[in-house]
PyMOL Python script that loads the backbone (N, CA, C, O; Angstrom):
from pymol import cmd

cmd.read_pdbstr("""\
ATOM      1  N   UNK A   1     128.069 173.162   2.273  1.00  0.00           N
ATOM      2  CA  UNK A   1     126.691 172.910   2.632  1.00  0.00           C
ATOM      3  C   UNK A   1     125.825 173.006   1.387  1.00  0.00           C
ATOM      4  O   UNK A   1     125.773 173.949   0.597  1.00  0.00           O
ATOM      5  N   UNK A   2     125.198 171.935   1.358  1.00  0.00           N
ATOM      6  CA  UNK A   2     123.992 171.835   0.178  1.00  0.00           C
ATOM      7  C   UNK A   2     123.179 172.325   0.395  1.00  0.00           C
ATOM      8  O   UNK A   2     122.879 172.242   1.586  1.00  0.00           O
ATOM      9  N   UNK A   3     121.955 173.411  -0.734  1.00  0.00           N
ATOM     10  CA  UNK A   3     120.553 173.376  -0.046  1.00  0.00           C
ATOM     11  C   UNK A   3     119.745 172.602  -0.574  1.00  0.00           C
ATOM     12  O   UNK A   3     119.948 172.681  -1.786  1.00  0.00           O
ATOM     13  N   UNK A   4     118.749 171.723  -0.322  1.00  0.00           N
ATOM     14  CA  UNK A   4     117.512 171.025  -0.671  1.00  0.00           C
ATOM     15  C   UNK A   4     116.265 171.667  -0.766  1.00  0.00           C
ATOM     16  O   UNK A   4     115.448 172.174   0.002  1.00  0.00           O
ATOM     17  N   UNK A   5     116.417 171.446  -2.128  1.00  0.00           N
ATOM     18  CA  UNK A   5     115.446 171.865  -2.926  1.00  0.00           C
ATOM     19  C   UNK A   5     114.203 171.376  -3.630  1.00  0.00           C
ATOM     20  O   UNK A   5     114.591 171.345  -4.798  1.00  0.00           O
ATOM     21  N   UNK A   6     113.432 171.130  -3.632  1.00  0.00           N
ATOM     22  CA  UNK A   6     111.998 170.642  -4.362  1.00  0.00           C
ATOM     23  C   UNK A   6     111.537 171.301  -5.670  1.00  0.00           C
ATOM     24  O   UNK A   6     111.555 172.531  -5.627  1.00  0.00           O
ATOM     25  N   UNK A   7     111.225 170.881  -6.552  1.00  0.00           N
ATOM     26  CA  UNK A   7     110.979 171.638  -7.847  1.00  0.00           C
ATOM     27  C   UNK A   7     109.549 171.184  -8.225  1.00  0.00           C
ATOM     28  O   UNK A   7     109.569 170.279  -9.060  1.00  0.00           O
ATOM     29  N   UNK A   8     108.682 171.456  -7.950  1.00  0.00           N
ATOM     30  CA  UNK A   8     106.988 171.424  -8.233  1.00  0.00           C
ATOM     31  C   UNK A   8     106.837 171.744 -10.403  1.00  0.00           C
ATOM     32  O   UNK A   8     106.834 172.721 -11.151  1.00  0.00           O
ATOM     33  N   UNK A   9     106.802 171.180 -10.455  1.00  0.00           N
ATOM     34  CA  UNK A   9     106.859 171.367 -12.200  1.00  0.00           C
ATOM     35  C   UNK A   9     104.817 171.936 -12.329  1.00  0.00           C
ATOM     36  O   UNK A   9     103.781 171.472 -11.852  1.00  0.00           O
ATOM     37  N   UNK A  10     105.068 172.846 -13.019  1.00  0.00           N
ATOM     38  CA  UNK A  10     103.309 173.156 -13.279  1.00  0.00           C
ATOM     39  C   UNK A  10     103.121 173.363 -14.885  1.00  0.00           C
ATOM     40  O   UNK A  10     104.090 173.378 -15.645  1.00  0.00           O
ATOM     41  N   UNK A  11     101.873 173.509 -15.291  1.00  0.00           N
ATOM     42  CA  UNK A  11     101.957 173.681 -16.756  1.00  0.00           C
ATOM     43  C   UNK A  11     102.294 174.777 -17.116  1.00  0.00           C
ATOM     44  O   UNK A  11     102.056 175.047 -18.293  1.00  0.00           O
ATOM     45  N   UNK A  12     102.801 175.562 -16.473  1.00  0.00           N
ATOM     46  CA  UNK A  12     102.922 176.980 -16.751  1.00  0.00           C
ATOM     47  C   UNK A  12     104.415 177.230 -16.658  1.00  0.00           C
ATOM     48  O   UNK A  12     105.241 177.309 -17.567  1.00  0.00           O
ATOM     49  N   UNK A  13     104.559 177.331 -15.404  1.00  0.00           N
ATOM     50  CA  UNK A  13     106.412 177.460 -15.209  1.00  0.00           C
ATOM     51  C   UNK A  13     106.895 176.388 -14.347  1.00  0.00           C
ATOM     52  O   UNK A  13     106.053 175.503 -14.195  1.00  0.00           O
ATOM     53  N   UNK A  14     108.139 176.176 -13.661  1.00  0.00           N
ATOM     54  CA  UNK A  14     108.489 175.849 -12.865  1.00  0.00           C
ATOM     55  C   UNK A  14     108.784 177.182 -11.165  1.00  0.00           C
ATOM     56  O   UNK A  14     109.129 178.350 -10.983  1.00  0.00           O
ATOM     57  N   UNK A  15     108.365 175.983 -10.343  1.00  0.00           N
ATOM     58  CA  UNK A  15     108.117 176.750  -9.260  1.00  0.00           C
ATOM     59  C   UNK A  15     108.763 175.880  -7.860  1.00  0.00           C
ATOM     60  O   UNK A  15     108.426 174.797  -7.382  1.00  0.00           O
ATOM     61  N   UNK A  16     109.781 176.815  -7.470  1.00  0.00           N
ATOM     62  CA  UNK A  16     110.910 176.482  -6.630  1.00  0.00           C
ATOM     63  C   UNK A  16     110.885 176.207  -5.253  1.00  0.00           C
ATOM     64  O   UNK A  16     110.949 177.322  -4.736  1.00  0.00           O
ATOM     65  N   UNK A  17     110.815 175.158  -4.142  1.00  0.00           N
ATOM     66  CA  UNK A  17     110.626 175.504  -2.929  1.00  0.00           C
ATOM     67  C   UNK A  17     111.648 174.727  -2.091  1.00  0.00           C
ATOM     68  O   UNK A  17     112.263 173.734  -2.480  1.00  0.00           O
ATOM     69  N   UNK A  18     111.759 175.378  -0.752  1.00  0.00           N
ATOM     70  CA  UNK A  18     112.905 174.439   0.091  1.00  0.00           C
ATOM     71  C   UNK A  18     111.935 173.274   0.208  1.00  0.00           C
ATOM     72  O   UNK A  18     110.799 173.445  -0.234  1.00  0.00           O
ATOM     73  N   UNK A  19     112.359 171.753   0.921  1.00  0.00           N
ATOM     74  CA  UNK A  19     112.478 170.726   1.354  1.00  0.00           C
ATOM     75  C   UNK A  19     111.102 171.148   2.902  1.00  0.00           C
ATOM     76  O   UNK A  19     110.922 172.244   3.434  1.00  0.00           O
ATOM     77  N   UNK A  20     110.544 170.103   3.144  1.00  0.00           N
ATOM     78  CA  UNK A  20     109.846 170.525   4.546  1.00  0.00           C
ATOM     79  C   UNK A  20     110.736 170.861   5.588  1.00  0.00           C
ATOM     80  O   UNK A  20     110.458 171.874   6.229  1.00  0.00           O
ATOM     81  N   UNK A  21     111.822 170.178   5.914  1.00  0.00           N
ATOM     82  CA  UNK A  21     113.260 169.565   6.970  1.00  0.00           C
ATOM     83  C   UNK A  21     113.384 171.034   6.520  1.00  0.00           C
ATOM     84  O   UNK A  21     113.134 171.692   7.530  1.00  0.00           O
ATOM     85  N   UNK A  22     113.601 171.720   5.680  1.00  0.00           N
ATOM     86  CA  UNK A  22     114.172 173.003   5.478  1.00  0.00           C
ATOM     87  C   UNK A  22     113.475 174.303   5.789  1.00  0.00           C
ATOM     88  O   UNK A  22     114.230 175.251   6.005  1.00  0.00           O
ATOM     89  N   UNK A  23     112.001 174.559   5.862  1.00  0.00           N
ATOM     90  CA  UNK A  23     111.117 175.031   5.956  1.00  0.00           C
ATOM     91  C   UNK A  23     110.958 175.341   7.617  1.00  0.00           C
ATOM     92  O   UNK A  23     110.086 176.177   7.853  1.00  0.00           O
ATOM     93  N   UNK A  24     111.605 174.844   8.711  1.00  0.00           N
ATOM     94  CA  UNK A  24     111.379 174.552   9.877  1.00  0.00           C
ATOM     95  C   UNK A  24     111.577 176.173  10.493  1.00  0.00           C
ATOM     96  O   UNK A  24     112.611 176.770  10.192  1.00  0.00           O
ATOM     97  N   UNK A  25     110.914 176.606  11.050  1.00  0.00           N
ATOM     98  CA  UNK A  25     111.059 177.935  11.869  1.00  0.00           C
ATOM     99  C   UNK A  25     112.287 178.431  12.140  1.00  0.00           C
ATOM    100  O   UNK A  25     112.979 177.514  12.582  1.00  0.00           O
ATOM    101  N   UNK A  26     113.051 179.736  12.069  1.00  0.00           N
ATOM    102  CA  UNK A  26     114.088 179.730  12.240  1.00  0.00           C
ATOM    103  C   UNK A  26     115.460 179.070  11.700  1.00  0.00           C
ATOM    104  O   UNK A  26     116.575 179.344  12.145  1.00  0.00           O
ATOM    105  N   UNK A  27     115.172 178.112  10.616  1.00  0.00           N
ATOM    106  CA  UNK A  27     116.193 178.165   9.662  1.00  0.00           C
ATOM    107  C   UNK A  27     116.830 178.632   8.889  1.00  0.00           C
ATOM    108  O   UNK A  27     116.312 178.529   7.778  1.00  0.00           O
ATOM    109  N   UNK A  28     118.093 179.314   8.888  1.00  0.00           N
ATOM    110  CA  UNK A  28     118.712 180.304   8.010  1.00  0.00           C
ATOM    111  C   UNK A  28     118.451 180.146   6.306  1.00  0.00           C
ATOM    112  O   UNK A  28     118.371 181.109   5.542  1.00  0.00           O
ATOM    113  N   UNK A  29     118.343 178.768   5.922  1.00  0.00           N
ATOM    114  CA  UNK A  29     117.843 178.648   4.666  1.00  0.00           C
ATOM    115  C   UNK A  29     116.544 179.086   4.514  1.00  0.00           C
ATOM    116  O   UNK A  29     116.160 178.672   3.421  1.00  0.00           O
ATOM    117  N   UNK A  30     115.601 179.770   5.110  1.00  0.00           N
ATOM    118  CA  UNK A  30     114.281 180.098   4.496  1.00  0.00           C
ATOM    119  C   UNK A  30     114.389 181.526   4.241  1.00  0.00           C
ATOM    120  O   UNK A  30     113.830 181.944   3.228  1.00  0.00           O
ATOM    121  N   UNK A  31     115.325 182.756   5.360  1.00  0.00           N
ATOM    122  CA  UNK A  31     116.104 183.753   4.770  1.00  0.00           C
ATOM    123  C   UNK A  31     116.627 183.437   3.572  1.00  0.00           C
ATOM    124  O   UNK A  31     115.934 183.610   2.570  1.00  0.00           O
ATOM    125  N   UNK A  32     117.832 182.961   3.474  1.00  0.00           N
ATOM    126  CA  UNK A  32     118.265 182.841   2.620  1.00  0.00           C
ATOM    127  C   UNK A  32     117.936 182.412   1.187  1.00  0.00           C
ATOM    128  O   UNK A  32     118.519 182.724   0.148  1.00  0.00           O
ATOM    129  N   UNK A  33     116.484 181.342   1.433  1.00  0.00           N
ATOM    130  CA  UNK A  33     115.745 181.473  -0.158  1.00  0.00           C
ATOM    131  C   UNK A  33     114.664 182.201  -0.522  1.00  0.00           C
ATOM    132  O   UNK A  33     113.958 181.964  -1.502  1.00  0.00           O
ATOM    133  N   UNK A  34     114.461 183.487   0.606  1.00  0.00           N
ATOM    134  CA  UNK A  34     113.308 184.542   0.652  1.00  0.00           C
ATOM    135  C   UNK A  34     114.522 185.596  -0.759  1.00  0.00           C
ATOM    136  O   UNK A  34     114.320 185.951  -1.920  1.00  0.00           O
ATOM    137  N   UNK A  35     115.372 185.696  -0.073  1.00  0.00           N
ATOM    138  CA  UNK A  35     116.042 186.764  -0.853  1.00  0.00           C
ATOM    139  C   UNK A  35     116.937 185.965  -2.051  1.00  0.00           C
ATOM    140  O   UNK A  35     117.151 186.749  -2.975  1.00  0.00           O
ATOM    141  N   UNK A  36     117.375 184.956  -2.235  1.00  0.00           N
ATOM    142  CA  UNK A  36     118.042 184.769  -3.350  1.00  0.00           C
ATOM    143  C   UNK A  36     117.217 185.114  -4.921  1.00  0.00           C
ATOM    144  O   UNK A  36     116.049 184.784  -5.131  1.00  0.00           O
ATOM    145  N   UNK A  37     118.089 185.830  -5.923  1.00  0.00           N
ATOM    146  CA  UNK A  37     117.086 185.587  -7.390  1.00  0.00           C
ATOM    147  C   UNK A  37     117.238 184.757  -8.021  1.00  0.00           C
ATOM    148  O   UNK A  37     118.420 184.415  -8.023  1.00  0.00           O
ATOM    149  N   UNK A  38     116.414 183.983  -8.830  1.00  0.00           N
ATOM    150  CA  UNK A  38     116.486 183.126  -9.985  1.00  0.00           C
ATOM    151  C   UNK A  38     117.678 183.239 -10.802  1.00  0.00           C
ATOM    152  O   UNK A  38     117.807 184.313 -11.390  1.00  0.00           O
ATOM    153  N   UNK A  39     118.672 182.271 -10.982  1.00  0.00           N
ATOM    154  CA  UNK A  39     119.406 182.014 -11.465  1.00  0.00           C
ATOM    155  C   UNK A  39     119.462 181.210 -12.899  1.00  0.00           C
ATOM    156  O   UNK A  39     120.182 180.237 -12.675  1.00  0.00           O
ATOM    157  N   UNK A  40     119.152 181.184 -13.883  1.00  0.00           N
ATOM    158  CA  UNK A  40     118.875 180.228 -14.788  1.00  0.00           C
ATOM    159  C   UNK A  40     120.433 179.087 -14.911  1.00  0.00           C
ATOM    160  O   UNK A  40     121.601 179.475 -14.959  1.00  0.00           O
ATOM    161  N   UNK A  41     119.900 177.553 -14.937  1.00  0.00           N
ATOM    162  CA  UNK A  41     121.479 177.134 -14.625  1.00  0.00           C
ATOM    163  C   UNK A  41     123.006 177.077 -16.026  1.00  0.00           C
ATOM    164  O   UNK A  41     124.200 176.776 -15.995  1.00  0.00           O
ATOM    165  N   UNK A  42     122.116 177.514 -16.982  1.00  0.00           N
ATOM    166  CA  UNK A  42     123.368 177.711 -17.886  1.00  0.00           C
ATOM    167  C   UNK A  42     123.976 178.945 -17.572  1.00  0.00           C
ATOM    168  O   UNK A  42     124.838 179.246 -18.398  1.00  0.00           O
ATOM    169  N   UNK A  43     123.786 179.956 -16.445  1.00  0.00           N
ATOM    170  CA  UNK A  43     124.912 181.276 -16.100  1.00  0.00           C
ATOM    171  C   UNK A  43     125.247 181.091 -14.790  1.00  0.00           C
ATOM    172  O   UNK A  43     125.659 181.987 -14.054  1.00  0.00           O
ATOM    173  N   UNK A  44     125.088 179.998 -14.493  1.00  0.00           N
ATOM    174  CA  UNK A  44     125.527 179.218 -12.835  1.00  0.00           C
ATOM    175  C   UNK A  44     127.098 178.882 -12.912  1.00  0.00           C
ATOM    176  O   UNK A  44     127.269 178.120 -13.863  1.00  0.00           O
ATOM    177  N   UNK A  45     128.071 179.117 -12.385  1.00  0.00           N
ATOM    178  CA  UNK A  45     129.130 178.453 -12.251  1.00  0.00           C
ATOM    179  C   UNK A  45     129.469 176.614 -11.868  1.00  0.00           C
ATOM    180  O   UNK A  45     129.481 176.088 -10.755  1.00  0.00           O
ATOM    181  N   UNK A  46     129.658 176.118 -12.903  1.00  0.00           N
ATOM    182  CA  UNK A  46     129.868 174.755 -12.757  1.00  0.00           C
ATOM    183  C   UNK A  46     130.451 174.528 -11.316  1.00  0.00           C
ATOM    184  O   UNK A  46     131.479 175.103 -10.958  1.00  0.00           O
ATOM    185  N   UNK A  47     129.633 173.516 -10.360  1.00  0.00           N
ATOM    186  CA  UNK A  47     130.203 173.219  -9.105  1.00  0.00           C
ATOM    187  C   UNK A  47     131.592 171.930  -9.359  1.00  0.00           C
ATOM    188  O   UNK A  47     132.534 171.942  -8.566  1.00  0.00           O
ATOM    189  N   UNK A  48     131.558 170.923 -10.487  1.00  0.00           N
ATOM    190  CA  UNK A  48     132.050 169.685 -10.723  1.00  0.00           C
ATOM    191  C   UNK A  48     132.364 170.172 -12.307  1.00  0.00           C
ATOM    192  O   UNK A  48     131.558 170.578 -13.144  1.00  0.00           O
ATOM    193  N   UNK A  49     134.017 169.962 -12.435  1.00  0.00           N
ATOM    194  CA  UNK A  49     134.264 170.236 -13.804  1.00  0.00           C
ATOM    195  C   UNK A  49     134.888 169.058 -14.605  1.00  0.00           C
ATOM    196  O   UNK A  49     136.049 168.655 -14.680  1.00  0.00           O
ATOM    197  N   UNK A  50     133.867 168.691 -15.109  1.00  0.00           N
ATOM    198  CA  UNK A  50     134.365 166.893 -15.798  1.00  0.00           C
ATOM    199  C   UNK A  50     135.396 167.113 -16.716  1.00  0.00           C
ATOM    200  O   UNK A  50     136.301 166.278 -16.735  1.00  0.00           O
ATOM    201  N   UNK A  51     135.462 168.361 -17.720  1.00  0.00           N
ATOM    202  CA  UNK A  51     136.851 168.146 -18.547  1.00  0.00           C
ATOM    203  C   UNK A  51     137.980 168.242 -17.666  1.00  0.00           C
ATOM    204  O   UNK A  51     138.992 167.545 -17.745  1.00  0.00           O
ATOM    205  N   UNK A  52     137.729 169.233 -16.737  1.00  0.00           N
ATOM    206  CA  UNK A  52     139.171 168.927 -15.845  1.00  0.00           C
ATOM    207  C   UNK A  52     139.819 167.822 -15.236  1.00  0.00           C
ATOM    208  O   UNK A  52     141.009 167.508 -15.256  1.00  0.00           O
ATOM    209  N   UNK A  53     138.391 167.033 -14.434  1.00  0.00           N
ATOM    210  CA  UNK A  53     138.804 166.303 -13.839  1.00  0.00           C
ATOM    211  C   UNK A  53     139.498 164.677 -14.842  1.00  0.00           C
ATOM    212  O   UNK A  53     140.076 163.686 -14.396  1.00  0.00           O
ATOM    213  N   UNK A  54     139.136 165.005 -16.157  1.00  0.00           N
ATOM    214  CA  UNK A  54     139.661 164.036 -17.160  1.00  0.00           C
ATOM    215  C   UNK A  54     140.612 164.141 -17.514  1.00  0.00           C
ATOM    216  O   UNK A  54     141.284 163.155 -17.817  1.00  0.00           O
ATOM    217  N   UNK A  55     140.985 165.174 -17.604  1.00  0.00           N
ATOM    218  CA  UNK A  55     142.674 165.514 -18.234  1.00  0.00           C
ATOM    219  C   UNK A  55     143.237 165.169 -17.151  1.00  0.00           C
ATOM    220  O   UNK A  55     144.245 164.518 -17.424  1.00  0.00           O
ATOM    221  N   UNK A  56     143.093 165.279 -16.079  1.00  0.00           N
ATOM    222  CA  UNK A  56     143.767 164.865 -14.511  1.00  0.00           C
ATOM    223  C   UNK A  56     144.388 163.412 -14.417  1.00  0.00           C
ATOM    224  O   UNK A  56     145.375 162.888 -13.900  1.00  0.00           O
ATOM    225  N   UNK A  57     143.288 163.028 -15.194  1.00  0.00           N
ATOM    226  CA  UNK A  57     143.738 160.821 -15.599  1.00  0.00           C
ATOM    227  C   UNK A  57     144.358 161.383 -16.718  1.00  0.00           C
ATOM    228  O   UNK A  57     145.552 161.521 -16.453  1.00  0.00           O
ATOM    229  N   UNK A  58     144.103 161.763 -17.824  1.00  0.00           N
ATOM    230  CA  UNK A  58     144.224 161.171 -19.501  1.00  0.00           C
ATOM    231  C   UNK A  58     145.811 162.248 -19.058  1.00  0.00           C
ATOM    232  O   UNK A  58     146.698 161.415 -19.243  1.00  0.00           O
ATOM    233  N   UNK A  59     146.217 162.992 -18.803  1.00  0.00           N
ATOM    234  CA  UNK A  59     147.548 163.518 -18.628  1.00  0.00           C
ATOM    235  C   UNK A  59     148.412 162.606 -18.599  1.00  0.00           C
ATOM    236  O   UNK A  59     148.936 162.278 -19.663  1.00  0.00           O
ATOM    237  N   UNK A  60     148.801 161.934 -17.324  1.00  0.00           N
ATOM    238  CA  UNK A  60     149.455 161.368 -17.033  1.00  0.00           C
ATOM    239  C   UNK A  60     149.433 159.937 -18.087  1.00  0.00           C
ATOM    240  O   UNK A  60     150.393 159.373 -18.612  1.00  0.00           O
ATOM    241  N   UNK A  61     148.147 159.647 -18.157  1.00  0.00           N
ATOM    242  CA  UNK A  61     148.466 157.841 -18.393  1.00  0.00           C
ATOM    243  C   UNK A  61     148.979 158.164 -20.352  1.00  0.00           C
ATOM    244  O   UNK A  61     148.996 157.200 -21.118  1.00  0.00           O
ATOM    245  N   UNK A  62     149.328 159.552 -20.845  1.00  0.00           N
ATOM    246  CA  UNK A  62     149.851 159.564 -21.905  1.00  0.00           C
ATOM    247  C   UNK A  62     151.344 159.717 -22.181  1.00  0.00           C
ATOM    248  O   UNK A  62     151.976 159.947 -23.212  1.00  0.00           O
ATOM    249  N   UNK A  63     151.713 159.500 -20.851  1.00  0.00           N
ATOM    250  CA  UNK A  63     153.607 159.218 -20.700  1.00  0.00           C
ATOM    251  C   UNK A  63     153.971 158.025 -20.728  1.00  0.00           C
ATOM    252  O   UNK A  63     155.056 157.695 -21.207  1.00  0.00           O
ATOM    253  N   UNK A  64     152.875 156.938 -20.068  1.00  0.00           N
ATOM    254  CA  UNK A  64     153.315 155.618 -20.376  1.00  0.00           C
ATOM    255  C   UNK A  64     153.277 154.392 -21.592  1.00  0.00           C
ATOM    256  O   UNK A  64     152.366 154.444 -22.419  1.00  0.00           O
ATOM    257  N   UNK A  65     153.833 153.792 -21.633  1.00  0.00           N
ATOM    258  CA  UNK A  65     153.865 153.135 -22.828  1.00  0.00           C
ATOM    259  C   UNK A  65     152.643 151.654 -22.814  1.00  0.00           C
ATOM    260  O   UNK A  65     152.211 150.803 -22.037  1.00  0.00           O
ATOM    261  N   UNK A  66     152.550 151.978 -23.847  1.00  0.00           N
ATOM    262  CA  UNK A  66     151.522 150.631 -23.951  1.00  0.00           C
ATOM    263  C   UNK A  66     151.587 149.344 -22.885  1.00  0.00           C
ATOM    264  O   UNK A  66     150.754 149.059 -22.024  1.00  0.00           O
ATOM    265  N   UNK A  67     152.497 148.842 -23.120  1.00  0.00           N
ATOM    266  CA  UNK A  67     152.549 147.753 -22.027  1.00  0.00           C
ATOM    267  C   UNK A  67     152.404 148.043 -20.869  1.00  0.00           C
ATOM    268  O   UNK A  67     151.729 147.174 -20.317  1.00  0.00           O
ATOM    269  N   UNK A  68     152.804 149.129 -19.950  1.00  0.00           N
ATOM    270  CA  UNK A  68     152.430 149.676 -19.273  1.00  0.00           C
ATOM    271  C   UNK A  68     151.021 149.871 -18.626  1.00  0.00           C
ATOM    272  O   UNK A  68     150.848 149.672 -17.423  1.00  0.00           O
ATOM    273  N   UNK A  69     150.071 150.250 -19.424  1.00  0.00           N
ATOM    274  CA  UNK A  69     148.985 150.191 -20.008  1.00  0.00           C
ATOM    275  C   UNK A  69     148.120 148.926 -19.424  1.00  0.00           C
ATOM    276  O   UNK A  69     147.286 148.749 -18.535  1.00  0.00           O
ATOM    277  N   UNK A  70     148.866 148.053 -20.542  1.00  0.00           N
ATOM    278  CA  UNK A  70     147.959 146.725 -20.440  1.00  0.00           C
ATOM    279  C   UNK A  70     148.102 146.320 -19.210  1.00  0.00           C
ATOM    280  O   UNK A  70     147.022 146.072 -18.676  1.00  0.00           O
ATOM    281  N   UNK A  71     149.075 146.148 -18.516  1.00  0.00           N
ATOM    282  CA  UNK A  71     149.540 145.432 -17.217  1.00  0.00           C
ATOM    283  C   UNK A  71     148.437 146.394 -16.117  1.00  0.00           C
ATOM    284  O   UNK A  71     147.834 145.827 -15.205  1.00  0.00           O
ATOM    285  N   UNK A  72     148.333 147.558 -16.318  1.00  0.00           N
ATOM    286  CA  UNK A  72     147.626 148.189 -15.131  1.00  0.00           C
ATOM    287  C   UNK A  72     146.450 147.100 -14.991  1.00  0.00           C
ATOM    288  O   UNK A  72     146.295 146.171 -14.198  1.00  0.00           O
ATOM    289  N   UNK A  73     145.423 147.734 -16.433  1.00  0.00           N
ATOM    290  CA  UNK A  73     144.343 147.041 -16.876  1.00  0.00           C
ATOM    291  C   UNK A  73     144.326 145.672 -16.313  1.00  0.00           C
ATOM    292  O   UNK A  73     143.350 145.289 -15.669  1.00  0.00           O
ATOM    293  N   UNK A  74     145.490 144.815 -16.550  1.00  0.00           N
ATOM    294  CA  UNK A  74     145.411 143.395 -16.037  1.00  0.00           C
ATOM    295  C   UNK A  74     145.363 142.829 -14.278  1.00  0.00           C
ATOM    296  O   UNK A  74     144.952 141.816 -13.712  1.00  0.00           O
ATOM    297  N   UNK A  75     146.100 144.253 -13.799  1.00  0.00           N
ATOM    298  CA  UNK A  75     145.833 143.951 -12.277  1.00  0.00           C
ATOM    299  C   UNK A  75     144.608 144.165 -12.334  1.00  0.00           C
ATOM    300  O   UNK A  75     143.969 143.150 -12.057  1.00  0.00           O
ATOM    301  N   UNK A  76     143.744 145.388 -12.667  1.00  0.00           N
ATOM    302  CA  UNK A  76     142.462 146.319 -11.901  1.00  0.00           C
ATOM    303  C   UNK A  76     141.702 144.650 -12.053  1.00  0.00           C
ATOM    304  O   UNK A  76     141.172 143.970 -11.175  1.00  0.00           O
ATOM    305  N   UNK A  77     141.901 144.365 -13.484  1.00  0.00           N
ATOM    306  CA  UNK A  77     140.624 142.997 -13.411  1.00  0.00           C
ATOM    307  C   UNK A  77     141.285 142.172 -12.925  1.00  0.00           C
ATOM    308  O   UNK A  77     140.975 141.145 -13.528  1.00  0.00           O
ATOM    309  N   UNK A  78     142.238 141.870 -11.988  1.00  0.00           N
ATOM    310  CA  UNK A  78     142.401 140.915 -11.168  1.00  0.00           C
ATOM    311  C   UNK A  78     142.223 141.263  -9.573  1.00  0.00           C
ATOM    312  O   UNK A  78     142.366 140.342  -8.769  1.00  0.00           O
ATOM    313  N   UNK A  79     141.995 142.232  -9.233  1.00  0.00           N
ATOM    314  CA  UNK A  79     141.405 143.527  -8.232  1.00  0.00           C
ATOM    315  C   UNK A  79     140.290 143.437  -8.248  1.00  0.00           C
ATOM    316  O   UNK A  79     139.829 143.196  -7.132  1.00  0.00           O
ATOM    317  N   UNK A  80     139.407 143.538  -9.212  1.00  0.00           N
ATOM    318  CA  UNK A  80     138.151 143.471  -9.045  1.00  0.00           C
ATOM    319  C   UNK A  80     137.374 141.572  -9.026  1.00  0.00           C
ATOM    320  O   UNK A  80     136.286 141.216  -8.575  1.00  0.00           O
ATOM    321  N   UNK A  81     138.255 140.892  -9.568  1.00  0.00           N
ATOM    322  CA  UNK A  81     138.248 140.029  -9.584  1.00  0.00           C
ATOM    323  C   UNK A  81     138.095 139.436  -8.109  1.00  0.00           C
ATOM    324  O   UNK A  81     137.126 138.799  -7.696  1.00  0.00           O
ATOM    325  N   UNK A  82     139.327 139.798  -7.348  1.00  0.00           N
ATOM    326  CA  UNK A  82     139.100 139.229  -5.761  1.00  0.00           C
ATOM    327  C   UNK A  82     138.704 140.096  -5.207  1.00  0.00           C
ATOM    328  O   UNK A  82     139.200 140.023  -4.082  1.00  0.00           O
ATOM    329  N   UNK A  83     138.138 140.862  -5.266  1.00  0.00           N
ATOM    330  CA  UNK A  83     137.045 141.870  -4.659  1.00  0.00           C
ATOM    331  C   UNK A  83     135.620 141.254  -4.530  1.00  0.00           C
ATOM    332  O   UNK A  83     134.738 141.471  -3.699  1.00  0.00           O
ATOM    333  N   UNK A  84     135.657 140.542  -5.449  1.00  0.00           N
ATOM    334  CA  UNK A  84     134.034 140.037  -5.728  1.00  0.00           C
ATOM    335  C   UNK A  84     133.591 138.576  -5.429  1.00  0.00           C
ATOM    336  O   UNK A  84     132.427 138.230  -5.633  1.00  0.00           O
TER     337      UNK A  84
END
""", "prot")
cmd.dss("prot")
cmd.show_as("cartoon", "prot")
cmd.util.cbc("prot")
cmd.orient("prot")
């Protein structure tokens, strides 16, 4: 579950609020962003980890051999080709 968030930018600081849809009486997210603290996002735990998810491709496609290679490449653009 995501929360939606609004970020009001002022000349002074930034200033944080739920969504209206979120704001609605009795929504557990308005607890829940009464008590959360400020988090600054460089000590946030990455939700999406792009080096990982790259080595995940670049791993594998470094066992095959060039030609290999090219031929993939040559279907995808013939894939995208009759796709379109």
């Amino acid at each position: 579950m995501m929360m939606m968030m609004m970020v009001l930018l002022t000349s002074v600081h930034v200033v944080g609020e739920l969504s209206q849809r979120m704001q609605i009486p009795g929504n557990v997210w308005v607890d829940v962003w009464q008590s959360a603290r400020p988090v600054p996002a460089r000590r946030q735990r990455r939700l999406f980890d792009d080096t990982k998810e790259a080595e995940k491709v670049c791993t594998p496609l470094a066992v095959y051999s060039c030609e290999y290679k090219i031929n993939i490449c040559r279907d995808w653009k013939l894939v995208r080709f009759l796709l379109t």
